[in-house]
N, C-alpha and C positions, 0 to 999 in steps of 0.2 A: 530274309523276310523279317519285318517285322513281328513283335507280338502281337496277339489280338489285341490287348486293351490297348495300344496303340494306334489302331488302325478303324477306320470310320464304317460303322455300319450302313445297308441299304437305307434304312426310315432315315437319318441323317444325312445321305446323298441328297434323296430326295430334299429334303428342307434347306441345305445347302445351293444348290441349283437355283429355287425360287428366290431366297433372302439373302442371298451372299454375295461378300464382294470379292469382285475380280482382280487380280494383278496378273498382264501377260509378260512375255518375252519368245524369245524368236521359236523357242522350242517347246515349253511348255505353257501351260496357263494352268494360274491358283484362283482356285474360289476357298473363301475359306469366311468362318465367322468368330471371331473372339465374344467367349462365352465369362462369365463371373467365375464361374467355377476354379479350384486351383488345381485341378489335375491336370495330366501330364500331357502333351497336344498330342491329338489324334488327325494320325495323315494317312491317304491314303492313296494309289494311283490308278487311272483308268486311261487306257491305252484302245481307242476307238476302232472300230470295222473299217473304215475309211484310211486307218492309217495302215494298218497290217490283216491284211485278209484273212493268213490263218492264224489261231488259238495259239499255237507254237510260237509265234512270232511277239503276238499282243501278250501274251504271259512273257516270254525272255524281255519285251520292252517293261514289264511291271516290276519283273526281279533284280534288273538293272537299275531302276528308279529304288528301287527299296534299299540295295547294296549304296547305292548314291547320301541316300538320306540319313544312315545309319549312324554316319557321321559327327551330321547338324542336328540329329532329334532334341537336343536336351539344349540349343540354342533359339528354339520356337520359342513363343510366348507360352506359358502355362492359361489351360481353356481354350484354347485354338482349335478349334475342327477346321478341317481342309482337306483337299482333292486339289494334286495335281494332273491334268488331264496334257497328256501329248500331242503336238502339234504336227510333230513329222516324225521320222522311222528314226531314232536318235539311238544305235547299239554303243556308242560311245562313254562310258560310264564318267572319266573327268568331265566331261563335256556338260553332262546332265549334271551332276557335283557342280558345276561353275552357275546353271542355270540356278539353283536351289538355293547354293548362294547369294545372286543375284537377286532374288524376289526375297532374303532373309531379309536383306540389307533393304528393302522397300516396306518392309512391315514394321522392322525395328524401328 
């Protein structure tokens, strides 16, 4: 898991969803908004009802994405908010690492 000051509060989901821009791929999708600010980017993951029905499943797909991104955090842009949201039941943690990857390398 992430620290808190890393990770994106509710009032910023919210305003992310409405103003932000999108990048997908086969497994995940990023909304995110590059802000002025030089702090450290704030990411976060949400793992939908739709994709794992129970708590147990959508929290191990959140803690996998977090183990995934632990990695890359300090290769985002500094003032970055983001949400990545899961597209399919992805337990495979390089797997999710290569997607993270993938959308770095579209924002870079």
């Amino acid at each position: 898991m992430l620290p808190k000051e890393n990770r994106v509060d509710k009032r910023d989901i919210d305003f992310l969803f409405k103003k932000g821009n999108s990048i997908n791929s086969s497994d995940l999708s990023f909304k995110f908004i590059l802000t002025t600010d030089a702090t450290l980017p704030r990411i976060s993951f949400i793992a939908p009802k739709n994709i794992a029905k129970l708590a147990v499943l959508r929290n191990s797909l959140r803690r996998r994405g977090y183990d995934a991104l632990r990695k890359h955090i300090r290769s985002f842009p500094r003032g970055l908010i983001g949400v990545f949201l899961f597209k399919k039941n992805q337990q495979d943690v390089p797997t999710i690492e290569n997607e993270i990857k993938n959308i770095l390398n579209k924002i870079n």
